[in-house]
C-alpha positions as CSV (number, residue, x, y, z in Angstrom):
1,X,276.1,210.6,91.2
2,X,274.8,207.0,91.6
3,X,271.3,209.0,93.7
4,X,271.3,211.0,91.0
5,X,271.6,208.7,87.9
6,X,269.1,206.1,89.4
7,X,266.6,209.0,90.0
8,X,266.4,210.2,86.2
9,X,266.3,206.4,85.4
10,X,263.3,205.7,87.8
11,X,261.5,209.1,85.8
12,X,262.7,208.0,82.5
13,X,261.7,204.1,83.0
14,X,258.2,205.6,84.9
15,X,257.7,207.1,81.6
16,X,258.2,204.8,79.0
17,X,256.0,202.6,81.5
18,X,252.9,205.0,81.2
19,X,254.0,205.5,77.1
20,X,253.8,202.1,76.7
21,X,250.6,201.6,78.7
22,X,248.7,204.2,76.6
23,X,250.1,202.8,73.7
24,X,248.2,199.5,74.6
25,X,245.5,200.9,75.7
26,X,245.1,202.6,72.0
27,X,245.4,200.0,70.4
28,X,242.6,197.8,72.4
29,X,240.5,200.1,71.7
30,X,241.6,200.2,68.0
31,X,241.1,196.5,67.8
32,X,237.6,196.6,69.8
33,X,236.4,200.2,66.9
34,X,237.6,197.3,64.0
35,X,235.5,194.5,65.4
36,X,232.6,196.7,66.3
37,X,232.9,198.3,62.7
38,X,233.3,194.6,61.1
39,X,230.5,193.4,62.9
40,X,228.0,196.4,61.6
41,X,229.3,196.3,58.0
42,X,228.3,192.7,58.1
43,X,225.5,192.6,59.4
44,X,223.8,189.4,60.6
45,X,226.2,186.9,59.2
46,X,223.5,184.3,58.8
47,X,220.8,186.4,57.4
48,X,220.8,185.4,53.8
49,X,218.0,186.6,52.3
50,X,216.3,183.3,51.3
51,X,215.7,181.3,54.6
52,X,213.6,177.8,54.2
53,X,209.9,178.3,54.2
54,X,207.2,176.1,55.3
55,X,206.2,176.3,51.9
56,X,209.2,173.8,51.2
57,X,206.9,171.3,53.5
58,X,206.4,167.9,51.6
59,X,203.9,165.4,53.1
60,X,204.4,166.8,56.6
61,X,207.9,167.0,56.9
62,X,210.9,169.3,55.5
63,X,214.0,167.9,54.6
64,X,217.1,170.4,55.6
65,X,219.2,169.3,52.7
66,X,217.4,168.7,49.1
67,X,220.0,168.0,46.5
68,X,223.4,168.2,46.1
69,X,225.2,170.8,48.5
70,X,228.6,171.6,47.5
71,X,230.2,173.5,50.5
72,X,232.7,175.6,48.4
73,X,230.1,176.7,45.9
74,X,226.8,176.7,48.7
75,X,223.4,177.3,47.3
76,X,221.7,180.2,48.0
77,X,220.2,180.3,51.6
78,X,223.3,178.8,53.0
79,X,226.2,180.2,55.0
80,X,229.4,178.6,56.0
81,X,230.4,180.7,59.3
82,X,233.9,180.8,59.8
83,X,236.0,182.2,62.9
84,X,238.7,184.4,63.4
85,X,242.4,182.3,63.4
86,X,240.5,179.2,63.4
87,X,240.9,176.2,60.6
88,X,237.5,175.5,59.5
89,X,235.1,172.4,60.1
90,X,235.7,169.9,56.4
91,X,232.1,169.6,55.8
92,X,230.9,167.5,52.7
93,X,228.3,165.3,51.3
94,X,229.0,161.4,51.2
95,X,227.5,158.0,50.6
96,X,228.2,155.7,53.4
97,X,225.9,152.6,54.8
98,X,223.5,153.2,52.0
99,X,222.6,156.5,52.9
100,X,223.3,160.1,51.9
101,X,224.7,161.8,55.2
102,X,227.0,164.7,56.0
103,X,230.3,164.4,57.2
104,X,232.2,166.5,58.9
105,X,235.8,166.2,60.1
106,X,238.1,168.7,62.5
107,X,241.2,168.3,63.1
108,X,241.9,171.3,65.5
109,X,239.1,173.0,63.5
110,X,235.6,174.2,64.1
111,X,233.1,176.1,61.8
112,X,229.5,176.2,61.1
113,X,227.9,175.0,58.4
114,X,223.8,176.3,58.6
115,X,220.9,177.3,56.7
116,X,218.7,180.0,57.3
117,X,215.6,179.4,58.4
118,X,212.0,180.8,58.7
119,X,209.6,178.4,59.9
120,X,206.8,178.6,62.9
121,X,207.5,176.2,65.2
122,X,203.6,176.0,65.8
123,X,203.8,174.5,62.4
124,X,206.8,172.9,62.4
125,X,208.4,171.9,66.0
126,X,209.7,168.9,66.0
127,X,214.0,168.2,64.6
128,X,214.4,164.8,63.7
129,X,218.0,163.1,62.4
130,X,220.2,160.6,62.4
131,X,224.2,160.4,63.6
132,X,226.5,158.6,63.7
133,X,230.3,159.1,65.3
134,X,233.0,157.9,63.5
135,X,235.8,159.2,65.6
136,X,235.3,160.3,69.0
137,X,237.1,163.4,70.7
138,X,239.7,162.1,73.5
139,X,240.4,165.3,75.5
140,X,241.5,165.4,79.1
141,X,239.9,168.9,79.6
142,X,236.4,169.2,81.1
143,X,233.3,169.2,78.6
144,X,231.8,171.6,81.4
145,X,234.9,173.9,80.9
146,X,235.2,176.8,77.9
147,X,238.6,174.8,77.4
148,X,236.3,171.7,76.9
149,X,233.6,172.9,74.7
150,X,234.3,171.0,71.7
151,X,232.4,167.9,70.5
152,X,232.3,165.6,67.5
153,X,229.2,166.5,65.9
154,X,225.6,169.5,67.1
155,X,223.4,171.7,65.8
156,X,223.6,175.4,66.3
157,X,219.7,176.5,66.6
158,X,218.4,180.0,66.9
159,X,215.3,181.2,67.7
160,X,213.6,184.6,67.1
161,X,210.2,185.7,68.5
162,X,207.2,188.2,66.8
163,X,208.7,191.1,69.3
164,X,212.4,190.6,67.7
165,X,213.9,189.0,70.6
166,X,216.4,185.8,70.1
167,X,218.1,182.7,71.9
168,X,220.5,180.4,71.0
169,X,221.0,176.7,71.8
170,X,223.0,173.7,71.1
171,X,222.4,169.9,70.8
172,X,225.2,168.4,71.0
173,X,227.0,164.6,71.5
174,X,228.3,164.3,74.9
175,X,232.2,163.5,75.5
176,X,232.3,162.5,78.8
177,X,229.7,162.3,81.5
178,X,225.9,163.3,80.2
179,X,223.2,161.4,79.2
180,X,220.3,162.1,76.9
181,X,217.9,164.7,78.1
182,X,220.7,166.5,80.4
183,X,221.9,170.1,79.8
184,X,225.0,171.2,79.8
185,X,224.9,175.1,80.6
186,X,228.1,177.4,80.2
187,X,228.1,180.6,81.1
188,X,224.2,181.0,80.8
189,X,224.0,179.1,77.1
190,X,222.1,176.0,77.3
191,X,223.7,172.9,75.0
192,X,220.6,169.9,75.1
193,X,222.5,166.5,75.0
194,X,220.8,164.3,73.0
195,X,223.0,161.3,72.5
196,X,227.1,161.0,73.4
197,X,229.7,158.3,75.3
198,X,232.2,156.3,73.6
199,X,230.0,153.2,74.2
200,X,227.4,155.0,71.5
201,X,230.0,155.5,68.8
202,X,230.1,153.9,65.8
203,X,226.7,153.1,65.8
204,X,223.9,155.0,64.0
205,X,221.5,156.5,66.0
206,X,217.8,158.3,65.3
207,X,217.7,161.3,67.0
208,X,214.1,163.8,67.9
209,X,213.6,166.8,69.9
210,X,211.3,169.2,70.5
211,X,212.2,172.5,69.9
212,X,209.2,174.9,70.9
213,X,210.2,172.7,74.4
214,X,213.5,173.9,74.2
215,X,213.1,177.3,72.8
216,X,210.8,177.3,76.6
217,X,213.4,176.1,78.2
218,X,216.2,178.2,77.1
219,X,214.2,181.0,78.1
220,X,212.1,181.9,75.3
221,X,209.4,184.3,75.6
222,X,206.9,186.3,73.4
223,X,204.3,184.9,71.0
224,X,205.0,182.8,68.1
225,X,208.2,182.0,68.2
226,X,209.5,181.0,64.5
227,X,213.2,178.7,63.9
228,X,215.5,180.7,62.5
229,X,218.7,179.0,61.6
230,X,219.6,175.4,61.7
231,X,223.8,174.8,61.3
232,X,226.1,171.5,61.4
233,X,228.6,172.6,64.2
234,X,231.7,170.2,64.7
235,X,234.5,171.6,66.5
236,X,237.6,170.4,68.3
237,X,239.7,174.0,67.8
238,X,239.5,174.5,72.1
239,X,241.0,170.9,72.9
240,X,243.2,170.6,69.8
241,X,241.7,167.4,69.0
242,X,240.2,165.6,65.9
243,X,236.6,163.9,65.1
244,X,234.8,162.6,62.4
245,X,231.3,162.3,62.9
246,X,227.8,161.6,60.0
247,X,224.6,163.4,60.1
248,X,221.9,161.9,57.6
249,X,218.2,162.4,57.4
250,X,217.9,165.5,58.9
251,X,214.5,166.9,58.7
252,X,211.1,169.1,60.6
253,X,208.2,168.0,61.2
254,X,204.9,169.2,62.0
255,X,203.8,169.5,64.9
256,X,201.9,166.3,66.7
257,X,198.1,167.7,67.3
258,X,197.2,165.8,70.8
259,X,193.1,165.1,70.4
């Protein structure tokens, strides 16, 4: 009887196993249909509608915020990208120093904060900014590591090409170990460090880089490669940290014509 009964119960438990397997299985794939479905019904999340033009150009340069910008009532043109079971980025305008600048704190948090964008970057290739890093992120885990990729304060850029092709990059303040000029590359996305290291913080700093060099260097290709979103991105969500960090002045500029 013992044979017997643990026979039925190895069927019976073999069962349930594969029941509960497909049941999983199911609901994957329910999950992944959602997402999918989600994703189509919303279409590009930053495609607004009314990107920044060249036309908005004065004496040579653009400036990314002009006016007030209230990030729970955002002017048209500007998205605040959220993610999924994650507290979002506090993101607001302040005086501080004698100068206008955006803060944005995390605590645990990460979001992105960016304005679409439709400018040549033969006309218009150079970022310029200042920073400053009020509170650095103090995480154990490794800044090359997924678990890692946080920092204090970046820009999100995307590019898009005549063709309809587009890459993504970062430029972000290094944690632990790079200096300006080096790339950090995770996973095949390219993050340009353009400042970072505790012994910078607290200190404001002017910032430039050449993005028609980066969109190259990223992998760009096709003809006439135009920017098309500029975001704030300050995160600290994957190490469970918190930072506080200023960016002021943020602006494009035309391109430097070499004689």
């Amino acid at each position: 009887m013992i044979v017997i009964r643990q026979f039925f119960f190895d069927i019976y438990t073999g069962s349930m196993m594969k029941k509960i397997s497909i049941i999983v299985i199911l609901l994957l794939v329910l999950i992944g249909a959602g997402y999918w479905a989600y994703g189509w019904w919303r279409g590009d999340a930053f495609d607004t509608g009314a990107p920044l033009l060249a036309s908005a150009a004065k004496e040579g340069r653009i400036e990314l915020i002009d006016g007030e910008l209230d990030v729970d009532d955002l002017p048209q043109g500007w998205v605040h990208r959220t993610f999924f079971n994650v507290t979002p980025t506090d993101y607001k305008l302040v005086e501080i120093d004698g100068r206008r600048a955006m803060q944005c704190s995390t605590n645990n948090s990460g979001s992105i904060l960016a304005r679409d964008v439709d400018i040549k970057l033969s006309d218009f290739s150079r970022l310029k900014w200042q920073w400053k890093i009020e509170k650095a992120l103090d995480s154990e885990f490794d800044e090359d590591s997924e678990d890692g990729d946080d920092h204090p304060a970046r820009f999100f850029v995307m590019f898009k090409n005549a063709d309809g092709g587009r890459k993504a990059a970062e430029i972000i303040w290094s944690n632990q170990k790079y200096q300006a000029g080096d790339y950090k590359i995770i996973n095949g996305f390219h993050h340009l460090v353009a400042n970072g290291l505790d012994e910078n913080v607290g200190i404001w700093h002017e910032q430039s880089v050449d993005l028609e060099a980066l969109y190259k260097r990223i992998g760009g290709v096709g003809g006439d490669p135009s920017l098309g979103l500029l975001g704030f991105f300050c995160d600290s969500d994957n190490t469970g940290g918190s930072t506080s960090a200023y960016f002021s002045d943020v602006r494009l500029e035309a391109k430097i014509q070499n004689n």
